[in-house]
C-alpha positions as CSV (number, residue, x, y, z in Angstrom):
1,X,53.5,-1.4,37.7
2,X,52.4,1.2,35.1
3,X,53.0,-2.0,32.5
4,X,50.4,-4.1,35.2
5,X,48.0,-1.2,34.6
6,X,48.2,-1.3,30.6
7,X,48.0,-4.5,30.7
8,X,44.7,-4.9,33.1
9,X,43.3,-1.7,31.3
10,X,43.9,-3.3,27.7
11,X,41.1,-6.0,28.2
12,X,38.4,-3.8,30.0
13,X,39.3,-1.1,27.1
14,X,38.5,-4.1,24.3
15,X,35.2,-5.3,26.5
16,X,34.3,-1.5,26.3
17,X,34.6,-1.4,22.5
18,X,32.6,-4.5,22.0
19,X,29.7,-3.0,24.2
20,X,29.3,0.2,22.7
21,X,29.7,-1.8,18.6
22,X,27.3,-4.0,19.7
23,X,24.8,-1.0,21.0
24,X,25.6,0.6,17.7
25,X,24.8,-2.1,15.8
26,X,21.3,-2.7,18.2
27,X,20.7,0.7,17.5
28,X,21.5,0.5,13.4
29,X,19.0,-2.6,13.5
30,X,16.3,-0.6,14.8
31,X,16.4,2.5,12.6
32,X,16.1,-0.2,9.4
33,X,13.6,-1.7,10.9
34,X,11.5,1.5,11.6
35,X,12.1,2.4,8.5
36,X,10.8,-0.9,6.7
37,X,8.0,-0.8,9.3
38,X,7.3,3.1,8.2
39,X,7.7,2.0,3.9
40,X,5.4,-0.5,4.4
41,X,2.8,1.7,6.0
42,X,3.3,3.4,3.3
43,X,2.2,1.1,0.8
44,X,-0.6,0.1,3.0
45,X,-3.5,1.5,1.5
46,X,-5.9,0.6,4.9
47,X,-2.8,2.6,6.6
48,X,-3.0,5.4,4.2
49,X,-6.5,5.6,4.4
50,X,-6.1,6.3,8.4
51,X,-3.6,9.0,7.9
52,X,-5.9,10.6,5.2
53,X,-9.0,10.8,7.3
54,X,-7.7,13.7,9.7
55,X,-6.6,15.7,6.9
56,X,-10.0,15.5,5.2
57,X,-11.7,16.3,8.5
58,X,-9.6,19.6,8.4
59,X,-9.9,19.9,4.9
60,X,-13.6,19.8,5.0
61,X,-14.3,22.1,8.2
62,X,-11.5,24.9,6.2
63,X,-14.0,24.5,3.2
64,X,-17.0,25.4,5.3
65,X,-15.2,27.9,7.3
66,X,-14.6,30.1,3.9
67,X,-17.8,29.1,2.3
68,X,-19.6,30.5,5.4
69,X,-17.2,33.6,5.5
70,X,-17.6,34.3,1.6
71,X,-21.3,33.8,2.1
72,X,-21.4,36.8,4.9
73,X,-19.1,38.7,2.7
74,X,-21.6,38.7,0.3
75,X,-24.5,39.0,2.3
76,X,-22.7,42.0,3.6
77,X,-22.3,43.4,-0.2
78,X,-25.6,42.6,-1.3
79,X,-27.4,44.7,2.1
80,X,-25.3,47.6,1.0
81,X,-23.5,47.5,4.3
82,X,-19.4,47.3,2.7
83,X,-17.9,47.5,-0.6
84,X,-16.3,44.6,-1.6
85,X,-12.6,45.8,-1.3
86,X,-12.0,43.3,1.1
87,X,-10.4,40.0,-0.2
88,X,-12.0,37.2,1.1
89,X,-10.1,33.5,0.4
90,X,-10.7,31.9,-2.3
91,X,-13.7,29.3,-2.2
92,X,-12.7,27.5,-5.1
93,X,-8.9,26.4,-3.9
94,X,-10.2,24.7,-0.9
95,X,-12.8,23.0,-2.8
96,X,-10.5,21.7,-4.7
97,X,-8.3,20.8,-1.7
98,X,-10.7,18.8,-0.7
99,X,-11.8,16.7,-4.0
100,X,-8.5,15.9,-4.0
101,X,-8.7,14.3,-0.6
102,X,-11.2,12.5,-1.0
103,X,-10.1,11.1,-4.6
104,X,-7.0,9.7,-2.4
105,X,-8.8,8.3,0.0
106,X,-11.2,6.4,-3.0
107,X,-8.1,4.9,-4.5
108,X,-6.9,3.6,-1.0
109,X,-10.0,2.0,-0.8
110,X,-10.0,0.3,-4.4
111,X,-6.4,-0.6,-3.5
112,X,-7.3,-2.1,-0.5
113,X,-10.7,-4.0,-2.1
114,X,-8.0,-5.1,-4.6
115,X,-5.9,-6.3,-2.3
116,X,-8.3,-8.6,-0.2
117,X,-9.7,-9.8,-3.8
118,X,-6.4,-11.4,-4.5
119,X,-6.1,-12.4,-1.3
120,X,-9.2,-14.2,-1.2
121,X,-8.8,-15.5,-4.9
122,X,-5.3,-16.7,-4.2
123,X,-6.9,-18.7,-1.1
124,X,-9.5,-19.8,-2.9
125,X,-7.2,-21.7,-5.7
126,X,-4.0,-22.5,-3.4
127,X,-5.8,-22.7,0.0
128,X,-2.9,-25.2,1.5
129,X,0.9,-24.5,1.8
130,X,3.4,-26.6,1.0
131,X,5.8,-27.7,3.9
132,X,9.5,-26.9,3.5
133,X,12.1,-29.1,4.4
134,X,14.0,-26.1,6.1
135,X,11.7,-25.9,8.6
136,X,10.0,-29.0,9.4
137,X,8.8,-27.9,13.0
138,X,6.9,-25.4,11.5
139,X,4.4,-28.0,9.8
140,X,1.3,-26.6,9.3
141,X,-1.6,-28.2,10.3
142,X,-3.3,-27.2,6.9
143,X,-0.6,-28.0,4.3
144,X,-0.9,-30.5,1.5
145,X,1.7,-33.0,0.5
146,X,4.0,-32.1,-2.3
147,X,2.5,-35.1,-4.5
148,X,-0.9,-33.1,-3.9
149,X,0.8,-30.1,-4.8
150,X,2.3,-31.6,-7.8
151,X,-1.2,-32.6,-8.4
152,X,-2.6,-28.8,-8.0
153,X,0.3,-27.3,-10.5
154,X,-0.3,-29.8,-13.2
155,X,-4.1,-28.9,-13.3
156,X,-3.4,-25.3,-13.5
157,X,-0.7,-26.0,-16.3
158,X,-3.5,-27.8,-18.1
159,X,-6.1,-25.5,-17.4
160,X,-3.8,-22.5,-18.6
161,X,-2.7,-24.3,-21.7
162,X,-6.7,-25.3,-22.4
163,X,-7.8,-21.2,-22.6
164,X,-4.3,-20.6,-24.6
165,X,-5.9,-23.0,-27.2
166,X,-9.2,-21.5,-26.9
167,X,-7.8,-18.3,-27.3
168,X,-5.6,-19.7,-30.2
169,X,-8.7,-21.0,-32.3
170,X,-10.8,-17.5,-32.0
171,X,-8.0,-15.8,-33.6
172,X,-7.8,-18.2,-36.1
173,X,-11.1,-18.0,-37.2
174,X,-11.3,-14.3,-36.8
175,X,-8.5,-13.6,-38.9
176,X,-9.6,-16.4,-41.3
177,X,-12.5,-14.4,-42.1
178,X,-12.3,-12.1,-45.0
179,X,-13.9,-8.4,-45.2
180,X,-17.4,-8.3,-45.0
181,X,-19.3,-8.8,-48.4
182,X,-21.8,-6.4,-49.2
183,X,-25.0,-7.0,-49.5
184,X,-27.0,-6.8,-53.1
């Protein structure tokens, strides 16, 4: 009987294992992908920008909060009504704090403007996507033939090649020229 009972239990034991690897492994799958999810964000400058604009918020209103208590400080000092052996925070840090702030948030938006310009450009010259032959239900409506692509590449080629000659024949006739003559 107990034999019956190791052997019943043995099976059940093994179904058990398999559940909880596979919940580990569920649960291993979704940390990576939070954390992909939350390094992207991070190089998302539109993201960036969104996180920034609470802290400048509070950055701005802890500026004015000290300007406006240095300012009755001295208000206070100039009247004659205290000596100023009081410390009062410093104006300048916070300042400071906040230029910082808001240099951050103008490079996330020259990032981002950067961004959508390539974006935009790279439409512009390769507006249509090549089908694969991995995943031909997947055919884009859009999408050029590879012959047209072939097409597309070979322009480029010749157009890149055309400004490497251009560029080819200025420096040869800059560096062709001697140093200046002077003039009589």
């Amino acid at each position: 009987m107990a034999s019956q009972q190791q052997q019943s239990s043995g099976p059940m034991s093994q179904a058990g294992l398999q559940v909880a690897s596979i919940q580990q492994q569920q649960q291993q799958q979704q940390q990576q992908q939070q954390q992909q999810l939350s390094q992207q964000q991070d190089f998302d400058p539109v993201h960036r920008f969104k996180i920034l604009i609470p802290q400048l918020k509070e950055s701005l209103q802890n500026l004015m909060k000290i300007a406006s208590l240095n300012l009755a400080h001295n208000t206070t000092i100039d009247n004659g009504i205290k000596s100023s052996d009081t410390s009062v925070q410093r104006f300048d840090k916070s300042l400071e704090e906040f230029y910082a702030l808001c240099d951050q948030l103008e490079m996330c938006l020259r990032l981002a403007y950067e961004c959508l310009s390539q974006s935009i450009d790279s439409a512009k010259h390769s507006p249509n996507l090549v089908p694969t032959a991995t995943k031909p239900d997947t055919v884009q409506t859009e999408s050029m033939s590879y012959a047209q692509y072939l097409g597309m590449i070979k322009s480029q080629i010749s157009c890149a090649k055309d400004i490497h000659n251009a560029l080819l024949e200025c420096s040869k006739k800059i560096s062709g020229k001697g140093p200046p003559q002077a003039i009589m």
